[in-house]
C-alpha beads as a LAMMPS data file, in Angstrom:
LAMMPS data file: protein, C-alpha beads

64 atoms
63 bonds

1 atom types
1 bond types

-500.0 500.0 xlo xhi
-500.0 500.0 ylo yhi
-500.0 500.0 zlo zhi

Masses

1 110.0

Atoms # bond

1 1 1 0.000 0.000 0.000
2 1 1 1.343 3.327 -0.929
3 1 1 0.480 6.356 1.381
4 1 1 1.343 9.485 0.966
5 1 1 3.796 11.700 2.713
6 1 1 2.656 15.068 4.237
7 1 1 3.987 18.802 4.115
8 1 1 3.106 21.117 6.891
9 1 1 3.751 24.980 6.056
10 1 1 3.897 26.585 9.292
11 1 1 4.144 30.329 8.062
12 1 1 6.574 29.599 5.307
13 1 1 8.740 26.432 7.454
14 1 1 7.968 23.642 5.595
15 1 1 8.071 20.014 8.044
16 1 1 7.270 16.653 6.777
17 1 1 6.174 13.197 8.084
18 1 1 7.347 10.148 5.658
19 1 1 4.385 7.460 5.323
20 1 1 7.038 5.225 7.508
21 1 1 6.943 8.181 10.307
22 1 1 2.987 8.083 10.471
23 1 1 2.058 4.609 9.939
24 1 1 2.018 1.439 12.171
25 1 1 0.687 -1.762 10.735
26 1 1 -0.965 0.668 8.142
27 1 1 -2.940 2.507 10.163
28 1 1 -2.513 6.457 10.445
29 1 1 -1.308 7.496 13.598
30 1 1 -2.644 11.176 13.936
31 1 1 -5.950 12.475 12.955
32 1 1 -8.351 15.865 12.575
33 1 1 -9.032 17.108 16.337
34 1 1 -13.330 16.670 16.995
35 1 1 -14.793 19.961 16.679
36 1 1 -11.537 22.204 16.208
37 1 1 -10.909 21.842 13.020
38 1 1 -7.025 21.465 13.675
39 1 1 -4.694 18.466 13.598
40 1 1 -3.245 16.670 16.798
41 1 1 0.499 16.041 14.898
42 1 1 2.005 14.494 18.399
43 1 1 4.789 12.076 18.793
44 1 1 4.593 11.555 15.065
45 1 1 5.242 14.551 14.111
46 1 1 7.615 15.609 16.406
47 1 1 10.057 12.434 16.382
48 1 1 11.492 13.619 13.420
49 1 1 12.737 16.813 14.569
50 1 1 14.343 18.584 17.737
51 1 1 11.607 20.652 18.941
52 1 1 11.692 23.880 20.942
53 1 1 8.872 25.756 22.723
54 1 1 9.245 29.599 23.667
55 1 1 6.221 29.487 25.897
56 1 1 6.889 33.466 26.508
57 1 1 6.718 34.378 23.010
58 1 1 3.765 31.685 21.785
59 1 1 6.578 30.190 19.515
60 1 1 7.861 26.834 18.424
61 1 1 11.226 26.221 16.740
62 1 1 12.222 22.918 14.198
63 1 1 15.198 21.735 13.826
64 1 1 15.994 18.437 11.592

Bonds

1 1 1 2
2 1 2 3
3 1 3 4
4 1 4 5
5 1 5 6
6 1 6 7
7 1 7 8
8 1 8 9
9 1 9 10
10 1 10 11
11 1 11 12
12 1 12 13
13 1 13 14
14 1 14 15
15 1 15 16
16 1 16 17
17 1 17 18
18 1 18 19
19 1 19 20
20 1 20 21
21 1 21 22
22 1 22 23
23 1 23 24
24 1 24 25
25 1 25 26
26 1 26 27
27 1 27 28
28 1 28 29
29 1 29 30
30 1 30 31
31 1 31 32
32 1 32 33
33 1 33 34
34 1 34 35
35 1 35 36
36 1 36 37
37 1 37 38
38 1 38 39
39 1 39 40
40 1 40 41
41 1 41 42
42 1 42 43
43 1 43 44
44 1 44 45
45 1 45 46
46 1 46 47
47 1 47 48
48 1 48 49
49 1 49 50
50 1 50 51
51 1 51 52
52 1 52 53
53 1 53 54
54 1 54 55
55 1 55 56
56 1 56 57
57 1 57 58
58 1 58 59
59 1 59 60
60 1 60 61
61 1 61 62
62 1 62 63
63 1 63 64
């Protein structure tokens, strides 16, 4: 089976999960949040990169 691989453009910093990232036994490992209309990205997401949070200035940093 051959999923796709996502891009995330978070105000012009483009991330990416690989099918192999997202996937276990071939089924999805993140989904649409009920009611919010956002995405919960998790663990998934963020295994791929070193993350950092700047909790006083409401920012997040990538790095991978």
């Amino acid at each position: 089976m051959n999923l796709p691989n996502f891009t995330f453009d978070f105000q012009g910093v483009k991330v990416y999960i690989f099918a192999n990232n997202y996937t276990v036994n071939c089924v999805a490992q993140f989904g649409q949040l009920q009611g919010s209309g956002g995405i919960l990205l998790g663990d998934t997401f963020l295994r791929n990169y070193v993350v950092t949070y700047d909790k006083q200035n409401s920012q997040m940093s990538f790095l991978g």
